[in-house]
C-alpha positions in Angstrom: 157.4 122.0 83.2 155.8 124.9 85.4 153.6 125.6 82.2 152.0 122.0 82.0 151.4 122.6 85.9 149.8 125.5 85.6 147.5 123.5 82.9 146.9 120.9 84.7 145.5 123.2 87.9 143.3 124.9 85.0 142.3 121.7 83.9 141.3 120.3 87.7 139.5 123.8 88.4 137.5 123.8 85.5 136.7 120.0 86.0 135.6 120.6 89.3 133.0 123.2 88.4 131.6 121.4 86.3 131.4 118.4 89.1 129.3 121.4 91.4 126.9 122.2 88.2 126.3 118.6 87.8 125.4 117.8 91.3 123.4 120.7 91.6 121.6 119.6 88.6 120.9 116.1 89.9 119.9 117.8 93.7 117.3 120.1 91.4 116.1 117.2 89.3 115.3 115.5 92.8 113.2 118.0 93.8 112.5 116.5 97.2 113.0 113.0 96.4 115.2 111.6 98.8 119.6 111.2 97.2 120.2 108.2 99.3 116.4 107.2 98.0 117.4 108.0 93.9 120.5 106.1 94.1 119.3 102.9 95.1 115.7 103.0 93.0 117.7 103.8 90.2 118.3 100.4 89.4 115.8 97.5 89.9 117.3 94.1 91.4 115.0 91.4 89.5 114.5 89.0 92.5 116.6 85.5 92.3 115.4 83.6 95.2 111.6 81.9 95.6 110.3 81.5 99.2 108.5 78.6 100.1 107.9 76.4 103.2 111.4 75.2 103.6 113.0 78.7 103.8 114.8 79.6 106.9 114.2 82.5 108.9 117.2 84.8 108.0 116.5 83.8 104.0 112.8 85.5 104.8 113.7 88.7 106.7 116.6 89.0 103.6 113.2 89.2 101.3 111.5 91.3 103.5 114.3 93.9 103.6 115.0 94.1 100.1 111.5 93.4 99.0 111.3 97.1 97.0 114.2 96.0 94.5 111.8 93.2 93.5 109.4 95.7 91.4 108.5 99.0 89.8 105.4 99.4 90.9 102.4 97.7 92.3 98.6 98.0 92.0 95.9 96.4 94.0 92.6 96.6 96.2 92.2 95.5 99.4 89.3 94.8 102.1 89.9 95.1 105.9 88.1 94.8 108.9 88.4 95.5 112.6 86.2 95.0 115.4 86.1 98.4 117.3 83.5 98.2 120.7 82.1 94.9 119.1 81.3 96.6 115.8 83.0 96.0 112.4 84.7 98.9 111.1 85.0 97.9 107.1 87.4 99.3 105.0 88.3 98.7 101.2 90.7 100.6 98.7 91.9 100.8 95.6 95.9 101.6 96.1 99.1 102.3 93.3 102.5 102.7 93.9 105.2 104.2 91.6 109.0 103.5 93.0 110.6 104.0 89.6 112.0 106.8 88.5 110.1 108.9 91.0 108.3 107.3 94.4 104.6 108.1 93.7 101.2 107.1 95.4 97.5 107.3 95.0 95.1 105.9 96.9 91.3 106.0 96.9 90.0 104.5 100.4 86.3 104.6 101.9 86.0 103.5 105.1 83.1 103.4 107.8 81.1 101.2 110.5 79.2 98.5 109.1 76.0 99.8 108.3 76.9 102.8 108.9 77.9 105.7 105.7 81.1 105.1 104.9 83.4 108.2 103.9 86.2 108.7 101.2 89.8 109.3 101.6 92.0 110.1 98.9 95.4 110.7 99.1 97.5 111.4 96.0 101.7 112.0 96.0 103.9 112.8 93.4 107.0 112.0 95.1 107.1 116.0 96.6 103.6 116.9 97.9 101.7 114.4 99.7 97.5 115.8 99.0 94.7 114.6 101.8 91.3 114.7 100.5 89.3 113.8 103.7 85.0 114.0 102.8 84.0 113.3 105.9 85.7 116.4 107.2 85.4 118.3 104.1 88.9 119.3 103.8 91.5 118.8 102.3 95.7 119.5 103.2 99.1 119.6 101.9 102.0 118.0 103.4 105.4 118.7 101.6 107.9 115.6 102.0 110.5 115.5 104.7 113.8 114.4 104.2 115.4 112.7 107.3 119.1 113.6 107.7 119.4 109.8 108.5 117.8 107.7 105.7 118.1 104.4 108.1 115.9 106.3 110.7 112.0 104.4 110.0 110.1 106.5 110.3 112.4 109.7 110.2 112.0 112.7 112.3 109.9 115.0 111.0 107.7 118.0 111.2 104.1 117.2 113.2 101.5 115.6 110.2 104.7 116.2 107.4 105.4 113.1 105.5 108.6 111.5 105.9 110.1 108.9 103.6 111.4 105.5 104.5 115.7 104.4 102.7 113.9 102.8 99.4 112.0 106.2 99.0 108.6 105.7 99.6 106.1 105.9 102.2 102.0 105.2 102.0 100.7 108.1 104.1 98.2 106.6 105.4 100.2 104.0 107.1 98.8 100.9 109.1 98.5 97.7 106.8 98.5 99.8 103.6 101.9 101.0 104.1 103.3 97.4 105.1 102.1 96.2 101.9 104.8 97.6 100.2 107.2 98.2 103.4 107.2 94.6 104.6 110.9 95.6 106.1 108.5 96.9 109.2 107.8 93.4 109.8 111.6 92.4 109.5 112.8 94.8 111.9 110.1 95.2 114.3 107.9 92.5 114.9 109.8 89.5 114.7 112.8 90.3 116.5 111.1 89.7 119.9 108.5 87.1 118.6 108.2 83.4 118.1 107.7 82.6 114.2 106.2 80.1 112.5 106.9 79.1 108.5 104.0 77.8 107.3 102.6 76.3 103.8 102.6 78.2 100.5 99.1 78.9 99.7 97.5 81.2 97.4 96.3 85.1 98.4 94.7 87.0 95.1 95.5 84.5 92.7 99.5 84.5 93.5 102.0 82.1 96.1 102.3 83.4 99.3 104.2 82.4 102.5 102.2 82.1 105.4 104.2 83.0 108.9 102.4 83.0 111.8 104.3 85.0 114.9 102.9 85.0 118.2 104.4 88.2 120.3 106.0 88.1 124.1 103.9 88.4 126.8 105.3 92.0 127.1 104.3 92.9 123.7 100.5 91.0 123.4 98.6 94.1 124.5 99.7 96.1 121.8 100.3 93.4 118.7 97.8 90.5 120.1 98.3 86.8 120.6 99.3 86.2 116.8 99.7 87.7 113.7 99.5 85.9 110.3 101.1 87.0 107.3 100.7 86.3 103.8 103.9 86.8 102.4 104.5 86.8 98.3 107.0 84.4 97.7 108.7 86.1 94.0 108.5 90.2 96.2 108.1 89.9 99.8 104.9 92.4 99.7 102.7 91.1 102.3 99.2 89.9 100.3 97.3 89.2 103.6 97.6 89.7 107.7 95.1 88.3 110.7 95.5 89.6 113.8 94.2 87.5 116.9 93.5 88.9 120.6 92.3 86.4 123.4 92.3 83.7 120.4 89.5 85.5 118.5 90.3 87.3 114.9 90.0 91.0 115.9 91.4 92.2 112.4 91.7 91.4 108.7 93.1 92.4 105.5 93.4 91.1 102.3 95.2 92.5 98.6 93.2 91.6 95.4 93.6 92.1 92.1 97.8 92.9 92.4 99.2 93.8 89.4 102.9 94.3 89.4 104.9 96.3 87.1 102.7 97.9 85.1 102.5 101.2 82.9 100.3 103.6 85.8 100.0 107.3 83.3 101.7 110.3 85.6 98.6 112.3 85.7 96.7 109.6 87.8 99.4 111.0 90.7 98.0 114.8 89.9 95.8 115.7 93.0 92.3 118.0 92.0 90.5 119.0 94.7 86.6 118.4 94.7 84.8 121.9 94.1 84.3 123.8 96.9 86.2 121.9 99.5 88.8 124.5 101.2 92.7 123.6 101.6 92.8 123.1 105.5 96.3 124.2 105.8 99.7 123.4 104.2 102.5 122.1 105.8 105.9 122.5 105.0 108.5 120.0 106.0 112.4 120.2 105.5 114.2 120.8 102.5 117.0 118.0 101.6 119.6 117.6 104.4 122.5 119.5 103.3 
């Protein structure tokens, strides 16, 4: 009897190292990529609800929150504008986003008054690094990824100008409508809560069904957000395709996705950042290392 105990404790102490090299291996294979983030990417949820104009509200903001197990990846361009001193400041971009098996961005944006030049910014990230090619400037930087020690936090703390990731493990670093494309939980857990919403018809936005809500802010909150916003709301993902924004009953901003492609093959090197001859690396920043 006490030499099958003994065993057995050999047995448990061996079994737990090997527990420790296993999860140090999967912490090293992470390599900045969020744990809480890996573990719920790892597996996509195909969606298994439609919206359409009879949907209630809590059905919507469900869609909205969960929207990232709906795909892979996304591709798409978009044009914006926003009136800035009575002038239109234009903005169009080609954007793709990677959430399987490793969060991964790259985005080409030129942006600029009308009539005016209009300048380039690229920002490429391979799930670690997050590189900011800005021509206007002539620079370029390097921000590393920041882990929040609370993965519910949007956004996390983090460093000054470090990129921080949101629970499903990305984050456009460029943020504004961009990032709510494919973080439409922003809209879930921000702007609606203290707004009046209206479901509207399903209409089509770059060739696919989309959800139009329109929310109209309190009167506390019409400064910042405007009169009403209007979102274009894909009815199989919950990425937002389109969103107006109104002040004093006049459009003051607009943006629209084309050409979306979902799930596609996107090649790993399109996420491999080279800088343009001659341009010097601003600064890099380093941001926190996985919580421990």
């Amino acid at each position: 009897m006490v030499t099958k105990i003994k065993y057995w404790k050999w047995s448990a102490a061996i079994g737990f190292l090997f527990l420790l090299v296993g999860l140090a291996a999967v912490i090293g294979s992470n390599n900045g990529v969020p744990v809480q983030a890996a573990d719920q990417i790892e597996n996509s949820v195909s969606a298994d609800t439609t919206l359409g104009s009879n949907s209630d509200i809590s059905k919507i903001k469900d869609m909205l929150l969960n929207s990232y197990q709906n795909y892979d990846s996304v591709s798409f361009k978009f044009n914006a504008w926003e009136l800035i001193d009575g002038k239109k400041h234009l903005t169009n971009a080609s954007v793709k986003v990677v959430q399987r098996p490793v969060p991964m961005v790259n985005m080409t944006m030129t942006s600029g008054m009308d009539g005016e030049k209009q300048y380039i910014t690229q920002e490429i990230s391979d799930g670690k690094q997050t590189f900011t090619y800005d021509e206007g400037r002539n620079w370029y930087f390097v921000r590393d990824t920041y882990i929040s020690p609370d993965p519910k936090k949007m956004p996390a703390e983090a460093p000054e100008n470090a990129i921080s990731v949101y629970e499903n493990g990305t984050r456009i670093p460029s943020g504004g409508d961009v990032e709510l494309v494919v973080h439409p939980e922003l809209l879930a857990q921000n702007w609606m809560l203290n707004s009046q919403v209206s479901i509207g018809e399903v209409e089509k936005v770059a060739g696919r069904e989309a959800l139009r809500l329109d929310i109209f802010p309190s009167e506390a909150a019409k400064d910042k957000l405007g009169d009403k916003r209007v979102y274009w709301i894909d009815t199989q993902t919950g990425i937002i395709l389109g969103n107006d924004i109104y002040h004093n009953d006049q459009k003051s901003q607009s943006f629209v996705l084309e050409d979306v492609v979902l799930n596609q093959e996107i090649p790993k090197d399109e996420f491999v950042f080279i800088a343009p001859q001659g341009v010097p690396d601003l600064n890099t920043i380093h941001a926190s290392p996985l919580p421990e």
